[in-house]
C-alpha positions, 0 to 999 in steps of 0.5 A, spaced: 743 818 497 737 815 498 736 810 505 733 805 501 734 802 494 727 803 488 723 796 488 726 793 480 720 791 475 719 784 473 716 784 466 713 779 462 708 777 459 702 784 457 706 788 462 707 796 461 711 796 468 715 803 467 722 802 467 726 807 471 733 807 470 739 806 474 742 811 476 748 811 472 746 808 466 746 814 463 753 816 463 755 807 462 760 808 457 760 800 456 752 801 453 754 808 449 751 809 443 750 801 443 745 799 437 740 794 440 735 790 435 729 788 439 724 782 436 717 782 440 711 783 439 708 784 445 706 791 444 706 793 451 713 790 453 717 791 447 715 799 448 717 798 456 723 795 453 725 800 448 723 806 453 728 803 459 734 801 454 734 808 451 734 810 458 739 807 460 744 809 454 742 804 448 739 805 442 734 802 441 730 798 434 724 793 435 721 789 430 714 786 432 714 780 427 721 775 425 719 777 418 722 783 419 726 782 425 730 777 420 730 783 416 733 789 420 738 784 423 741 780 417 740 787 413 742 793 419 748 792 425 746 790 432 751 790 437 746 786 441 740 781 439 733 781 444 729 776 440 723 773 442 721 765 440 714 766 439 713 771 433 709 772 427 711 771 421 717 767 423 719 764 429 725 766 434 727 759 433 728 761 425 730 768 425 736 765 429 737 759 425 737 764 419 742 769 422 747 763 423 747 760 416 747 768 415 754 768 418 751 773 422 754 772 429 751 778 433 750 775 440 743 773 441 739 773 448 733 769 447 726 774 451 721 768 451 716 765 457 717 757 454 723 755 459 723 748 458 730 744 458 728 742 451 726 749 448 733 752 451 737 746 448 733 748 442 736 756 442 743 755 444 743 749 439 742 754 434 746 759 436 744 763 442 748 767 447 743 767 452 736 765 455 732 769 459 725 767 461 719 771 462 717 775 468 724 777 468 727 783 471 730 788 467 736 789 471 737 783 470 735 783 462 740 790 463 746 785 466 746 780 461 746 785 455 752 788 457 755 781 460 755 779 453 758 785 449 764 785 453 764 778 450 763 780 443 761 777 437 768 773 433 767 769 427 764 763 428 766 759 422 760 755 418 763 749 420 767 746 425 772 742 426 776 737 430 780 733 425 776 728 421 770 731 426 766 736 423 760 740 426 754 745 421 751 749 426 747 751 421 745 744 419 746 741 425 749 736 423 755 732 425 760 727 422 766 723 422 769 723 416 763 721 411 759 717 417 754 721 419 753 722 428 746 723 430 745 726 436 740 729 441 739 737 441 743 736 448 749 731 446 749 736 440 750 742 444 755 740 448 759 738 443 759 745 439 760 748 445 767 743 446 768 745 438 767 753 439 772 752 445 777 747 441 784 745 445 781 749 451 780 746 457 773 747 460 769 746 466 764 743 469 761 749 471 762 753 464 759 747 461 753 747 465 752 755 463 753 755 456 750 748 454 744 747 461 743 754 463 746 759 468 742 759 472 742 751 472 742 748 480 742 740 480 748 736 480 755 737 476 755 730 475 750 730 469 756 733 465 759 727 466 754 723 464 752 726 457 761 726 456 759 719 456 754 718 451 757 724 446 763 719 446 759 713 446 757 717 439 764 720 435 769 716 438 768 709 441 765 706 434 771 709 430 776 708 435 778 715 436 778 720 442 776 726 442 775 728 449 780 729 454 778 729 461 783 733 465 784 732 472 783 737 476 780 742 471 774 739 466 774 736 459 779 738 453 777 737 446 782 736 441 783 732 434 782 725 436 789 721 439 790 717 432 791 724 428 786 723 423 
């Protein structure tokens, strides 16, 4: 055993790092004969990505441009999605957007180098699993990978709803019976993460990985403060209440107290 661990590459943007292995990557079963659709196209580092997933036991398909990314994933299986946002043809933002009106529901980690808030609401807005910015280590591109087919990818329904409130990821779009609700890609995100996770009670730290990022290190309170302006929106001016604080624990979403 060697007394020292080989430094792990970080890729990004133009770069053909070589990619060794883990050495039990080989013999993972959780990444045996995983189908991987791999959307980029930098040349050099989809080549890099394609040669250290296949050596870690994935097989791997890439398309360099989102005409045909859309294409391969909306026509082929996947297991798992690495799509790139800034893409020929089609962006990443509209390949996934086209997927999930689809009903294509492999999971989807977003490989790109814009890490704004804005562009990460954006893709978990339209249904991303996952973000990772761009350099990035691939053990850490390898984690992620695996973290989210342990997760899998269930049906998701076209619309979601909570009695009279309903929610088109597609469209992303909200109403309350008739009445149309206008939200910020963040409020929006928030709520459809509540909607997907209906009557379970979730926590703040849940909330912060799944609608901010997992990697989110500011204050837990600004969870707080969008619970405020979401229901400001869907329930104060039709005196309904949808979101449930519980003590202790989080928040709970629910049809409103009124039963409609």
């Amino acid at each position: 055993m060697p007394a020292t661990n080989p430094t792990l590459p970080t890729l990004g943007a133009g770069d053909d790092t070589r990619v060794v292995p883990s050495p039990e990557g080989r013999h993972d079963k959780e990444s045996t004969a995983v189908r991987v659709l791999v959307v980029e196209d930098e040349a050099r580092l989809a080549k890099t990505l394609k040669v250290g997933l296949a050596a870690e036991g994935f097989v791997v398909v890439t398309a360099d441009n989102g005409t045909d990314g859309l294409w391969l994933a909306t026509e082929d299986q996947f297991d798992v999605v690495v799509l790139d946002i800034m893409l020929p043809g089609l962006s990443g933002y509209e390949v996934l957007r086209r997927m999930r009106a689809a009903s294509v529901w492999t999971p989807v980690l977003m490989l790109t180098a814009k890490d704004g808030d804005y562009e990460q609401a954006d893709a978990f807005d339209l249904g991303a699993d996952d973000y990772l910015t761009k350099p990035f280590s691939f053990i850490v591109l390898t984690a992620r990978l695996r973290a989210l087919l342990r997760r899998g990818a269930p049906e998701r329904p076209a619309i979601l709803a909570a009695g009279d409130l309903s929610l088109d990821p597609a469209r992303r779009s909200v109403h309350r019976g008739e009445v149309p609700i206008t939200l910020t890609p963040r409020e929006f995100g928030l709520l459809e993460y509540l909607m997907r996770n209906k009557d379970i009670a979730v926590t703040k730290t849940q909330i912060l990985q799944h609608v901010w990022d997992a990697h989110y290190a500011g204050p837990d309170n600004v969870v707080e403060v969008y619970m405020g302006y979401l229901r400001r929106k869907i329930d104060t001016p039709f005196g309904t209440t949808t979101i449930e604080t519980v003590r202790g624990v989080g928040y709970r979403l629910g049809s409103d107290s009124n039963g409609r």
